[in-house]
C-alpha positions in Angstrom: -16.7 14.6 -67.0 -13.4 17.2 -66.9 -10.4 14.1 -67.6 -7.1 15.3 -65.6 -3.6 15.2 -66.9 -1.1 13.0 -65.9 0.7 15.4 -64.2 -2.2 16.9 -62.3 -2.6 13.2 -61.4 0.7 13.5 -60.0 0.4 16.3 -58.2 -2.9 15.5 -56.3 -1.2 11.8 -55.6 1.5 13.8 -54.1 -0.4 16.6 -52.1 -2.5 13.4 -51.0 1.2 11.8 -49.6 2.1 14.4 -47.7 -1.7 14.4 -45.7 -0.8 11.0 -44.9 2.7 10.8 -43.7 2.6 14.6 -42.1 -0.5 15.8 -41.3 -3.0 13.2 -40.0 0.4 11.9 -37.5 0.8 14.9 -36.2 -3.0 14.6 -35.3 -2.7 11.8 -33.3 0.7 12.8 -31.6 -1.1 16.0 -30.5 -4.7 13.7 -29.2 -2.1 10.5 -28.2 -3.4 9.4 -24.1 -0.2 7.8 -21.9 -2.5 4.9 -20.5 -0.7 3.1 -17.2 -1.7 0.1 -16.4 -2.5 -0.1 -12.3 -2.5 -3.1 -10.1 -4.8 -3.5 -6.9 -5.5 -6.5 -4.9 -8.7 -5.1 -3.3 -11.8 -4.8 -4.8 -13.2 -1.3 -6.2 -14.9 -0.3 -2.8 -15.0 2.8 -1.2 -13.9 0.7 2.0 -11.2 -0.1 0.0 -7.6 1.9 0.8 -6.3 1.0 -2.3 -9.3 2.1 -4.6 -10.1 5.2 -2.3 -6.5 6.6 -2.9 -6.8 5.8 -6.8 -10.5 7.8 -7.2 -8.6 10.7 -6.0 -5.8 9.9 -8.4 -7.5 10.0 -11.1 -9.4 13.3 -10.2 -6.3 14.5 -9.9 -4.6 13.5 -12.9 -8.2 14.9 -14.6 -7.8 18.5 -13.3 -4.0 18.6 -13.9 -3.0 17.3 -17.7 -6.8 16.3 -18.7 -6.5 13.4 -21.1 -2.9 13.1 -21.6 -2.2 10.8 -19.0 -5.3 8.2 -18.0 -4.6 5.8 -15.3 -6.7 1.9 -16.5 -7.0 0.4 -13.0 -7.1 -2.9 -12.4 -8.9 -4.6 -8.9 -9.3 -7.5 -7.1 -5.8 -9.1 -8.0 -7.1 -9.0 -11.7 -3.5 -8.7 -13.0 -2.4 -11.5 -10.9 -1.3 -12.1 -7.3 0.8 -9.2 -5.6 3.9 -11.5 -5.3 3.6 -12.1 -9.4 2.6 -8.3 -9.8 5.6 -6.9 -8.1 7.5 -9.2 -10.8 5.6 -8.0 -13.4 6.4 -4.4 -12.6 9.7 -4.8 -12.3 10.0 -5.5 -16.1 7.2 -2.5 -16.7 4.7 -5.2 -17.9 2.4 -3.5 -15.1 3.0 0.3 -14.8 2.3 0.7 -11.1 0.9 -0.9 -8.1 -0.8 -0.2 -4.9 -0.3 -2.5 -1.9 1.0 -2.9 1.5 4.7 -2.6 1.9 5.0 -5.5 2.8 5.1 -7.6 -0.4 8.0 -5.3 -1.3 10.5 -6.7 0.8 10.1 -10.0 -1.3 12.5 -8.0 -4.0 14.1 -5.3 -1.1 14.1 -7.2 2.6 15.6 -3.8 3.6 11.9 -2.0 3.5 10.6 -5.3 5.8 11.8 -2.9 8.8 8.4 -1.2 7.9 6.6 -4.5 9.5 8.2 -4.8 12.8 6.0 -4.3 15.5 5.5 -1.1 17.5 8.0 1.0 15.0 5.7 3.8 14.4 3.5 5.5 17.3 0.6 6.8 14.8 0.2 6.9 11.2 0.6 10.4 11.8 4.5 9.2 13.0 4.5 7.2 10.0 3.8 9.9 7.4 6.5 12.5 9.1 9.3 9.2 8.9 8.1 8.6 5.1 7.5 11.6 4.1 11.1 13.1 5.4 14.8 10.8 4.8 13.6 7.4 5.8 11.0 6.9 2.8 13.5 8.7 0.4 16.4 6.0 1.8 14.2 2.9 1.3 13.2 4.5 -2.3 16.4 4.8 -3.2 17.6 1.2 -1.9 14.3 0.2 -4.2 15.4 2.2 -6.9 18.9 1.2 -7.1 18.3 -2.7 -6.6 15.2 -3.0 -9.0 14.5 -0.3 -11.0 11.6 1.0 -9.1 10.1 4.4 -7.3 7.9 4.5 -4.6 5.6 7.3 -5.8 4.0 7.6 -2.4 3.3 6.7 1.3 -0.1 6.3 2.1 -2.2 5.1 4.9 -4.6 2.1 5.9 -7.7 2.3 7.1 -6.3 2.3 10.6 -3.6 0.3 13.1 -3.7 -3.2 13.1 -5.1 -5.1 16.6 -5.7 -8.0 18.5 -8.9 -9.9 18.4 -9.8 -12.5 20.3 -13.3 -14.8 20.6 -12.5 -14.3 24.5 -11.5 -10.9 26.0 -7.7 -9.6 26.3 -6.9 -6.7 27.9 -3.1 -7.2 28.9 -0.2 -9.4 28.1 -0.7 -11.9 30.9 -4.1 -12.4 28.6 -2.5 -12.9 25.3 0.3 -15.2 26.7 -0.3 -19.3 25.1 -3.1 -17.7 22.2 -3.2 -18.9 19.0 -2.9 -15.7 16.8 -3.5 -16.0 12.8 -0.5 -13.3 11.5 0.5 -13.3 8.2 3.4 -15.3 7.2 5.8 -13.0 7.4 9.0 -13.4 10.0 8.5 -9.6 11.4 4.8 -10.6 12.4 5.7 -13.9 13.5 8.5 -12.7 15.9 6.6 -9.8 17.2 3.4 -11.7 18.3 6.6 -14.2 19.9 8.0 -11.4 21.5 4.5 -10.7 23.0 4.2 -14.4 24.4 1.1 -15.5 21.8 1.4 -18.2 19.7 1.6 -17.1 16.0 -0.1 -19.0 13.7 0.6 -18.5 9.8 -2.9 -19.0 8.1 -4.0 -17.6 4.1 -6.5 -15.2 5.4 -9.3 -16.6 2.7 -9.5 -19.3 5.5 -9.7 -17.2 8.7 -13.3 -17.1 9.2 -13.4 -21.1 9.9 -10.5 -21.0 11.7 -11.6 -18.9 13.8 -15.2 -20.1 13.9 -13.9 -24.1 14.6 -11.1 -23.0 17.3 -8.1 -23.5 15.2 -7.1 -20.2 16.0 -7.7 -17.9 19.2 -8.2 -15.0 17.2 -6.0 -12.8 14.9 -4.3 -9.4 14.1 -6.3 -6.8 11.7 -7.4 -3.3 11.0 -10.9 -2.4 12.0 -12.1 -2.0 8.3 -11.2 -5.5 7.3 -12.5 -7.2 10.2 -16.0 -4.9 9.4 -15.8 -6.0 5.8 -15.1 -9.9 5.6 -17.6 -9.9 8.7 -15.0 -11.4 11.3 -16.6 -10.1 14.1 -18.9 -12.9 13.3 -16.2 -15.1 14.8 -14.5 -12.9 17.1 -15.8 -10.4 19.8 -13.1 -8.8 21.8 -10.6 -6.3 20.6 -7.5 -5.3 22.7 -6.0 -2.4 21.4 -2.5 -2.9 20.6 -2.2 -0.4 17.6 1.0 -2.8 16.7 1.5 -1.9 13.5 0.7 1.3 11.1 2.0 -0.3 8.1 2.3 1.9 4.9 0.7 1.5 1.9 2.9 2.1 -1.2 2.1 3.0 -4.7 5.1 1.7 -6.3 6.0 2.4 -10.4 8.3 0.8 -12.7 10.9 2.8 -14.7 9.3 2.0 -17.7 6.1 3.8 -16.6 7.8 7.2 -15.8 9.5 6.9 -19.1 6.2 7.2 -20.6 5.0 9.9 -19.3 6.2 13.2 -21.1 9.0 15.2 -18.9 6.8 18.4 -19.4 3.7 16.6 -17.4 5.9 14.8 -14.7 5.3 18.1 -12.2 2.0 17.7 -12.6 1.9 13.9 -12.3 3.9 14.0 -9.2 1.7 17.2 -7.8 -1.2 14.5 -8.4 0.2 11.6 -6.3 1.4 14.0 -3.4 -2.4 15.5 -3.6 -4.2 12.2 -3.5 -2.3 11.1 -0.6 -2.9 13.9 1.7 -6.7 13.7 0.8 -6.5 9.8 1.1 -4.9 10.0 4.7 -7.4 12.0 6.2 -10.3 10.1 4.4 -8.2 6.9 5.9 -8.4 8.5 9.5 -12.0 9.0 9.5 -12.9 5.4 8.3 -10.4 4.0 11.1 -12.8 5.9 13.5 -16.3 5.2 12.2 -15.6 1.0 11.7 -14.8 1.1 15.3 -18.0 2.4 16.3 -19.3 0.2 13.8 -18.0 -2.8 15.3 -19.0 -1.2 18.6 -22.9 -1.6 17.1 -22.2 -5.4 16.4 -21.2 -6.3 19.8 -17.5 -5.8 19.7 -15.8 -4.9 23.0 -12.7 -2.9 23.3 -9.7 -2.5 25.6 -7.1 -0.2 25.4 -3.4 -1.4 26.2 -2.2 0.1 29.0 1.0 2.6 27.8 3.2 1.0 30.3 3.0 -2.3 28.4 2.8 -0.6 25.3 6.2 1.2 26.0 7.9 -1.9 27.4 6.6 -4.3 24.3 7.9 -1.4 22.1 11.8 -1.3 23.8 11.3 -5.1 24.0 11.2 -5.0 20.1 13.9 -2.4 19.7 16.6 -4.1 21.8 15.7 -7.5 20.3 13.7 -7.4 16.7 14.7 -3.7 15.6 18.7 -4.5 16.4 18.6 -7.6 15.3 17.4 -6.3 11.8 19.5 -3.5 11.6 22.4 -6.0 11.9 21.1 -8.1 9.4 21.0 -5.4 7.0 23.4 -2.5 7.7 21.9 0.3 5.9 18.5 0.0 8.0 20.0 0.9 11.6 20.3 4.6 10.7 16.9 4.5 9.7 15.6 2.9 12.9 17.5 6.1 14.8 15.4 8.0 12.6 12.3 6.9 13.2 13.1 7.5 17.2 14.3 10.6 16.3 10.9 11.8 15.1 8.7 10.0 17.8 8.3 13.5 19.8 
């Protein structure tokens, strides 16, 4: 065996050094994935909003920067509660979130004006207020008190309506009912405003309340009431389209400081693309658990537009002023979203 000198010893020792501290990091810089973290608190179901909007996501994100960015998404409330998840991306513990904008006003009450009833006509209404200055304003606002961006405005799986074990198809009908709404003062007061009795109830325990009598009925979206089976307990639908409540996909500061300015444009192309494909997909479920429900033995009513419009300028003159005095920056908003109701 050839014996080596001490100083070719040296040298190969070095030339080995270098490999390690400049060659093999530059490797893994070049193959290194941005992995965010992503909250959901429904479960990985294509009759899921939340996980229907995230498989196009990640397609997305695929096509666009391949590997360099990978979204790890979590279901079902896996990463905790949404009240403990919007917490938890506040400090960028959780990169990003999907939800309803609802749990949002816990940290910005400004973006609870989203919740009142009768704001938006259509989810198409919705997307042209959030889409244009009024989603930019309430991003900002979100922005500037927490640290946060809403990356997106997308869409439910249809309005939320009124049913009922026994049929309502006006508001002498609804007047005395007890109505399971979440516990929320903008769904509490509109359901008041409407002359029902709103009843704050978790919705885990909505099927027996509605099956014993504790409750008249409730407020939902078609697709919920199809999946947890509540037209088990209910059978009558009255139409009230009362709400087409957003759903956000909110991410920390934290998160977009992660992701490398050169693949930001295409990140951002990603979440704009997902939403338009998620709001048509959104439309189309609406439609078919309706005449789903329809199958099961669900009747419907529509609300006559003459008490829709006078429940709607009922709200505005009492719940929508209200608010905007409460917080001041909200009232140009609410002259925004009239603006656009043509």
């Amino acid at each position: 065996m050839t014996s080596l000198s001490r100083r070719q010893l040296i040298q190969a020792a070095g030339a080995a050094s270098i490999a390690a501290t400049v060659g093999i990091p530059s490797i893994s810089r070049a193959q290194a994935t941005v992995a965010l973290r992503f909250s959901a608190s429904m479960t990985a179901d294509e009759n899921a909003a939340h996980y229907v909007w995230y498989q196009r996501m990640a397609a997305n994100l695929k096509a666009a920067v391949g590997d360099k960015v990978r979204l790890d998404y979590f279901p079902n409330s896996q990463l905790g509660k949404e009240s403990d998840v919007v917490q938890q991306v506040k400090v960028g513990a959780i990169d990003m979130m999907v939800s309803g904008s609802s749990i949002w006003a816990t940290v910005l009450p400004e973006i609870g004006m989203l919740d009142l009833g009768y704001l938006f006509d259509s989810y198409a209404h919705a997307a042209k207020v959030l889409d244009g200055g009024v989603g930019a304003s309430l991003n900002d606002m979100l922005q500037k008190r927490v640290g946060c961006t809403v990356l997106t405005w997308a869409s439910h799986f249809g309005p939320r309506n009124v049913y009922t074990k026994t049929q309502v198809k006006s508001l002498a009908d609804i007047k005395g009912l007890k109505l399971r709404v979440l516990p929320t003062p903008a769904f509490i007061e509109t359901f008041k405003v409407m002359g029902a009795i709103p009843t704050p109830i978790p919705f885990g325990e909505l099927y027996i309340a509605a099956q014993t009598g504790v409750v008249d009925g409730f407020e939902h979206d078609a697709g919920t009431v199809l999946a947890s089976k509540l037209n088990e307990v209910t059978k009558s639908c009255w139409l009230t389209e009362h709400l087409f409540g957003p759903m956000t996909v909110v991410a920390s500061r934290r998160c977009l400081d992660k992701i490398p300015a050169e693949l930001r444009p295409a990140f951002m192309k990603a979440v704009a693309d997902s939403t338009v494909q998620q709001r048509a997909i959104a439309f189309d479920k609406a439609t078919s658990a309706i005449e789903e429900l329809k199958k099961k033995g669900m009747t419907f009513f529509a609300m006559a537009p003459t008490e829709r419009n006078a429940v709607r300028k009922e709200m505005e003159a009492k719940l929508w002023a209200d608010f905007g005095k409460q917080y001041a920056s909200t009232a140009p908003l609410f002259a925004a979203v009239n603006a656009a109701r043509a």
